[in-house]
C-alpha positions in Angstrom: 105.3 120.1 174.9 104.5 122.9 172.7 107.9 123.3 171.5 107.6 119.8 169.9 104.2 120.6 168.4 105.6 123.5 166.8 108.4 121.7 165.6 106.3 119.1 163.8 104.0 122.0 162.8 106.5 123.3 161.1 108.4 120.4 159.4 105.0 119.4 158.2 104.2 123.0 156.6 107.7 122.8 155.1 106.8 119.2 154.0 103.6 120.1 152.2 105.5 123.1 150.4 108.4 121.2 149.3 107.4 117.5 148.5 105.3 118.6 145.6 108.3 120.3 143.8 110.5 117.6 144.6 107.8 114.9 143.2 107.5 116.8 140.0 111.2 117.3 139.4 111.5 113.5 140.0 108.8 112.8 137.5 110.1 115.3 134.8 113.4 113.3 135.0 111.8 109.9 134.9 111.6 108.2 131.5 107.9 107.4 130.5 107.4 103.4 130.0 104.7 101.5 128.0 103.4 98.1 128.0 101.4 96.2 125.4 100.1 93.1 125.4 99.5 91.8 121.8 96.8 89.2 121.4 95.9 89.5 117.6 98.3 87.8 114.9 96.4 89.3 111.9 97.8 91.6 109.3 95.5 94.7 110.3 96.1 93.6 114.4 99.7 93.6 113.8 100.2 97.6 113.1 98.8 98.5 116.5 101.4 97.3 118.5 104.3 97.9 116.1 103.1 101.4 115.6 102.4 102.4 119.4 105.9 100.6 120.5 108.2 102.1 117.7 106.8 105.4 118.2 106.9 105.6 121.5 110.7 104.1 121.3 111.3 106.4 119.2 110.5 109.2 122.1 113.1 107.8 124.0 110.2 105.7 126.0 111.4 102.4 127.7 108.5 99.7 126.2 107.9 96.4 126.4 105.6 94.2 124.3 104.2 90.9 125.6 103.1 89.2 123.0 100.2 86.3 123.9 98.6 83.5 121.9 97.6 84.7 118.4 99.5 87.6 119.0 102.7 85.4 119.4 102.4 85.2 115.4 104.0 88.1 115.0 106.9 87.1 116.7 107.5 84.3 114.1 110.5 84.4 111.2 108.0 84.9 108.6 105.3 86.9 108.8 104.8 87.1 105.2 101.8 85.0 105.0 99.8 87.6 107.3 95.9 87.7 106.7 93.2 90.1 107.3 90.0 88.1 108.4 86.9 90.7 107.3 84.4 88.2 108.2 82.6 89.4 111.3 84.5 92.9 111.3 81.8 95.6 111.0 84.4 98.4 111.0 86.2 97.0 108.2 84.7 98.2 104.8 86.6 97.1 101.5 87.9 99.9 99.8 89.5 99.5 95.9 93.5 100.0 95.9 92.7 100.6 92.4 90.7 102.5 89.5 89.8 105.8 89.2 89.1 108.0 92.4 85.6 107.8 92.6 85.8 104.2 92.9 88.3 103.8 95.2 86.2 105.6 97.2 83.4 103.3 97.7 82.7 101.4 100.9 82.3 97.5 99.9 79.9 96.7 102.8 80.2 92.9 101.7 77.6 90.9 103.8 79.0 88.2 106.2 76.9 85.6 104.6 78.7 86.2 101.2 82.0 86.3 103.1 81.3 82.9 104.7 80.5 81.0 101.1 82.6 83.2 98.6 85.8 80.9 98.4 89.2 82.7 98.9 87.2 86.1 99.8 90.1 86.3 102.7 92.7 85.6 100.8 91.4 88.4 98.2 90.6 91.1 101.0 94.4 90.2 102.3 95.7 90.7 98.7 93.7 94.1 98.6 94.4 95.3 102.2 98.2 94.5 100.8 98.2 96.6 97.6 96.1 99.5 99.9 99.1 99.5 102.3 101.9 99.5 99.3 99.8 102.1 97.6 99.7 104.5 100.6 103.2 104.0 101.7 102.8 102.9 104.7 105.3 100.5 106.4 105.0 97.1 106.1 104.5 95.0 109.5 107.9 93.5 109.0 109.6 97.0 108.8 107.6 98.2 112.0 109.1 95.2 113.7 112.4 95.9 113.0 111.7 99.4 113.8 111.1 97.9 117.2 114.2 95.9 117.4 116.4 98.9 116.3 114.4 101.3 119.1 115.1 98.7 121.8 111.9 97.4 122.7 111.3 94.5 124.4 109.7 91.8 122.6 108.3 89.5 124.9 106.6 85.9 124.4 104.2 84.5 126.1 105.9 80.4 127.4 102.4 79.2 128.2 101.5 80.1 124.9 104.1 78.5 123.1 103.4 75.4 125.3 99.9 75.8 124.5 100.5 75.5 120.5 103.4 73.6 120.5 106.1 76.2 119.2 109.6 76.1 119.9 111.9 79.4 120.8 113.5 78.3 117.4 110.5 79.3 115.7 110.7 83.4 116.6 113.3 85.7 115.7 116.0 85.7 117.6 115.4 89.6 119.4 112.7 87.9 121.6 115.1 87.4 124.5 112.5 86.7 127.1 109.7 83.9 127.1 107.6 84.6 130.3 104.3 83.9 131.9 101.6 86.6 133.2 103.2 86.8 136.9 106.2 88.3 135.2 104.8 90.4 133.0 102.1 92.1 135.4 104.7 94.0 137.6 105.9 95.3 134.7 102.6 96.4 133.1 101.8 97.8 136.8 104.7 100.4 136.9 104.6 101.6 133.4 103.1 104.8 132.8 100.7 103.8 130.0 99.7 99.7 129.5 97.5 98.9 126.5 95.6 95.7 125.7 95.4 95.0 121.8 
């Protein structure tokens, strides 16, 4: 009897010294994953997701987006006609893409109730968030996209969505290869190593 306690004494000691090697050696080889589900389909929403999933593809990351009812927007042909909706956004200041320095630095703290009854203010805080994203060079939500495409992510719609709104697969570009509900997205959200709701 106390050969066998030793034994198991001693395979667990050598357990306890081993595993944790072997466990990190498995983990160093292990490619990191991210999820994302996408639930905005505005033009300041959009760079969240683009930006996380093309930078992290660009890591060598697997990622997956799942992309869910306005957020499905962004999966359409043309997402040219992107908006930014400042009414009701308290972090979102208007900022001048043009004139000299000093006033390009002021924050527009424009009052909801003159948001709400100034006709085509979103149209002309889209036009300006537009030129402010030209100006600074940053990529436009349509190159981010295809910055996802060419890093292999995996654009994924939501089907109950596009039943919900009435879209057809015809609508989206063509990379979306999978239209899925939630019960096939959560196992895959469950075993990445980083899963982000925008």
């Amino acid at each position: 009897m106390s050969d066998a306690s030793d034994l198991d004494r001693l395979i667990n000691e050598r357990l306890e010294a081993l595993l944790p090697q072997k466990l990190a050696a498995l983990r160093e080889k292990q490619t990191p994953s991210l999820t994302i589900i996408a639930t905005k389909g505005t033009l300041d929403w959009a760079y969240p997701p683009f930006i996380l999933a093309s930078t992290a593809a660009a890591l060598g990351w697997n990622v997956a987006v799942f992309f869910t009812f306005y957020g499905l927007n962004l999966l359409k042909k043309d997402i040219s006609d992107l908006k930014v909706s400042p009414l009701g956004n308290p972090g979102m200041p208007m900022k001048m893409p043009f004139g000299p320095e000093w006033f390009k630095g002021i924050n527009w703290n424009i009052p909801n109730v003159v948001q709400s009854v100034v006709p085509g203010f979103e149209t002309m805080a889209t036009t300006l968030m537009k030129q402010t994203i030209h100006n600074k060079g940053v990529a436009s939500v349509a190159e981010l996209r295809q910055a996802c495409v060419e890093g292999d992510v995996k654009l994924i719609g939501c089907q109950m969505t596009v039943d919900l709104f009435g879209f057809t697969h015809d609508d989206f570009i063509p990379e979306v290869k999978e239209y899925v509900g939630a019960a096939t997205f959560l196992p895959m959200a469950r075993d990445a190593d980083v899963s982000l709701f925008i």
